[in-house]
N, C-alpha and C positions, 0 to 999 in steps of 0.2 A: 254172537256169531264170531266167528275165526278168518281168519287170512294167513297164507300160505307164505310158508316161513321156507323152511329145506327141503326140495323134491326128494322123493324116493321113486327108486325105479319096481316097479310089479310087473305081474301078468295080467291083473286086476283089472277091471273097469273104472276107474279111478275118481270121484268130485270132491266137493269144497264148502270152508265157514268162513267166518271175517277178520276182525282187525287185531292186532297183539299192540301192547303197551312196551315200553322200556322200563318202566320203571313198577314196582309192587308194594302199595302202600302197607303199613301195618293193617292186620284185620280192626272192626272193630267190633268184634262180636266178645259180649263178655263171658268168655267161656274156654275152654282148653285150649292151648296152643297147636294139640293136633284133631285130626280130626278121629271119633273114636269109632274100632273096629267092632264092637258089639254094644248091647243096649247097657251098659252101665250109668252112661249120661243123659241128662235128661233134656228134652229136647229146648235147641234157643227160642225165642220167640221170635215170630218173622218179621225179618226188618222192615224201617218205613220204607214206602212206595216212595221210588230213586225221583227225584226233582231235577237231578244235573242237567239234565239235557241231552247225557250222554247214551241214553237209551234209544234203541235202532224202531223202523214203525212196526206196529204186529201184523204179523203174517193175515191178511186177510181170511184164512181159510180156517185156522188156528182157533179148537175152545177158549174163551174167555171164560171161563166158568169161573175160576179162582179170584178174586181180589187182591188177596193179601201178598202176591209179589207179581211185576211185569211180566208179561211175556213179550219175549223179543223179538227184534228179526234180525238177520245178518246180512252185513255190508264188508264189501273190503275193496283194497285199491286194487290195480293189476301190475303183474310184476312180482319181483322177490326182493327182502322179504317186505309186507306189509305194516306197516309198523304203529301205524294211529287209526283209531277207529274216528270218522269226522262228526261234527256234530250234528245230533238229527231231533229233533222230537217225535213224543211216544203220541199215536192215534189210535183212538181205542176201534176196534172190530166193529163190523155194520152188524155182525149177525151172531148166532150161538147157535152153532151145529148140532142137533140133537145127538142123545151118544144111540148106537147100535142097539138092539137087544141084546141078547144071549152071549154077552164078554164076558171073559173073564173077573171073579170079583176081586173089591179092590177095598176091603175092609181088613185086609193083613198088611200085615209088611209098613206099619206109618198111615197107609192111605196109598201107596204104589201100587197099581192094579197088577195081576201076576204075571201076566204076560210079559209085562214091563220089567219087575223083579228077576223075573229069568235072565232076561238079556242083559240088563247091567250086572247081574251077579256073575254072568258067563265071560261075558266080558271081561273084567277082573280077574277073574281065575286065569283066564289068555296072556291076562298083560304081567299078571302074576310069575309066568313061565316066559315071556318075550322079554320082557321087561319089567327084571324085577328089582332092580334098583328104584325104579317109582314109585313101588308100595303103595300105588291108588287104592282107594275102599269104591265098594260099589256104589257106597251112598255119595260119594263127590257126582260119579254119572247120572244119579238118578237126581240128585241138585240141578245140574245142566236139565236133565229130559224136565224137569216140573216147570222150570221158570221159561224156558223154551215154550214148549208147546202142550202144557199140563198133561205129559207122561202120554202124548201123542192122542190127543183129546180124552181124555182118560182108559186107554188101552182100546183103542178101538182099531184093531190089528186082530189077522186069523192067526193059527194055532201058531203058526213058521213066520210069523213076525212083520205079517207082508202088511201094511196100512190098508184100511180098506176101502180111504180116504188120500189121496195122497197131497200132502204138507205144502204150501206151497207159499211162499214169501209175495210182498209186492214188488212189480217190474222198477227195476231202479233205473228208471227214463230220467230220473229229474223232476217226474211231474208232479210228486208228492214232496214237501215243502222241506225242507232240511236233508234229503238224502243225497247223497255220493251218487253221480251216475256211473254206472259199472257197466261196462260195454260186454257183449256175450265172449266169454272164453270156451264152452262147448261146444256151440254150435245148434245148440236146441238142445241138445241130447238130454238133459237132467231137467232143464227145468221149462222146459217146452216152446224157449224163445230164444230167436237166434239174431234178436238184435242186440238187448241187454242183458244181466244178468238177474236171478232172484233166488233167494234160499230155499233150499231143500231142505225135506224130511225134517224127521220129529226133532232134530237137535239142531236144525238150522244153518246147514251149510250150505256157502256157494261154489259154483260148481270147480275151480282153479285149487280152492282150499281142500274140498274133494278129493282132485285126485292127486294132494299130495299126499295124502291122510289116510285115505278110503283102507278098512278092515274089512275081511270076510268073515264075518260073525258067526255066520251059520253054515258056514265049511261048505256051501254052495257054489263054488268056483268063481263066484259075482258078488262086488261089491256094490250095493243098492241105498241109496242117503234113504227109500222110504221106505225100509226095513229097518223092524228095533232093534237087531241082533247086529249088523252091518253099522247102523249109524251110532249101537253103543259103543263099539269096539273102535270107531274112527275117533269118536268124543275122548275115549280115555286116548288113541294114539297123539291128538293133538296138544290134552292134556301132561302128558307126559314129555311132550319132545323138549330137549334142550337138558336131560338128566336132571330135572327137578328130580326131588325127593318129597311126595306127597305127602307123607307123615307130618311134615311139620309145616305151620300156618303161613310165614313165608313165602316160600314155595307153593299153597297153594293158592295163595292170591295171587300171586305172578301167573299161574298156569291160568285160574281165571280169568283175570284182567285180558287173557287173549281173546274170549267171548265177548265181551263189554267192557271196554275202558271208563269202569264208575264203582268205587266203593260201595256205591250201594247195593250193584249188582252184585261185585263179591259176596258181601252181608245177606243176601237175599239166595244165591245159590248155597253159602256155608251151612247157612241157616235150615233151611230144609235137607241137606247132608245129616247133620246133628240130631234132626228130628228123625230120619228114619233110621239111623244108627239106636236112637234110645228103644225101638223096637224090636 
């Protein structure tokens, strides 16, 4: 998750993710230095399940279905800018949400359901013309949307991106053992509590990170954390702030490391980048 680094002023409805790092270790994925923009490379293997500690708890409401990398939740302090993500341990989910019937499928594109494909591929093209010194691939967002919330319980959103489930983080009271208490900065508004805070939507922001961030995805005049069109196009603006240049590995484990401050995280978001690029 992310935390809100420089406000930006909109028109927009505006919410939030959690904590950024100072600092961006080397990758340690053995494989190209950037990340590639079509399927020529073959995909990395998925890194080990993170041990640090430094992984946030899961979104109660969030498909477990995946194994093979964390899914997270978002924490951040309040204030600007946010700078450490605290130490928390990962709890695994009480339940597994059945998926939907009749979604779109999700045997193209890596394993990215298509609905999902759309939006981080749209998104990219946006940030393409916004900001195109960043040079994002779509497969970095679609990295974020997997280890987040498996590609928003595996595409279970109608045709316009809306969840048809909406994402919801645990309340960060305190009550659950290693988290940050995060006092409400919306008011309820995003995440339905207006004492503390908790992550939103499929990419897992909180609401102050939100509305520094928040993109209208889907040219709907609103920015919505539980739409995947909306929360892809906030992922890559977060991704991008501070004139990173995503092309090179660098930069984008600094840009990561604003999600989760843990190597492994990094490793585990690259990781599935690189696999859906070799597609």
């Amino acid at each position: 998750m992310a935390g809100p680094r420089t406000k930006r002023t909109s028109t927009l409805r505006r919410r939030s993710v959690w904590a950024a790092s100072l600092a961006a270790p080397a990758l340690l994925l053995g494989a190209a230095s950037t990340l590639p923009s079509g399927p020529a490379a073959a995909p990395a293997a998925v890194p080990a399940e993170d041990t640090s500690a430094q992984l946030l708890s899961d979104a109660t409401t969030i498909d477990p279905t995946a194994t093979d990398a964390p899914i997270v939740d978002a924490t951040a302090t309040s204030g600007e800018p946010a700078l450490a993500a605290p130490a928390v341990e990962t709890t695994a989910p009480s339940s597994t949400p059945a998926r939907p019937a009749g979604l779109p499928s999700d045997v193209r594109h890596g394993g990215v359901p298509d609905i999902n494909y759309t939006a981080y591929r749209h998104a990219a093209e946006l940030l393409f013309t916004q900001q195109p010194q960043c040079g994002i691939d779509w497969t970095l967002i679609a990295g974020i949307g997997r280890v987040e919330s498996t590609h928003a319980n595996n595409g279970a959103a109608d045709a316009d991106g809306n969840l048809l489930t909406p994402i919801l983080g645990p309340v960060l009271d305190g009550s659950l053992r290693g988290n940050a208490v995060i006092k409400d900065t919306d008011g309820g508004e995003l995440d339905g509590d207006a004492s503390f805070d908790r992550a939103v939507g499929p990419t897992q922001f909180l609401p102050e990170t939100w509305q520094a961030y928040a993109g209208d995805g889907n040219g709907d005049g609103e920015a919505d954390p539980q739409n995947l069109f909306d929360a892809a196009l906030t992922t890559g603006n977060y991704l991008c702030h501070g004139n990173l240049d995503l092309r090179n590995a660098a930069d984008i484990a600094a840009a990561v490391l604003r999600y989760n401050n843990s190597q492994a995280y990094v490793n585990d978001v690259v990781g599935f980048a690189q696999q859906y690029a070799a597609h």
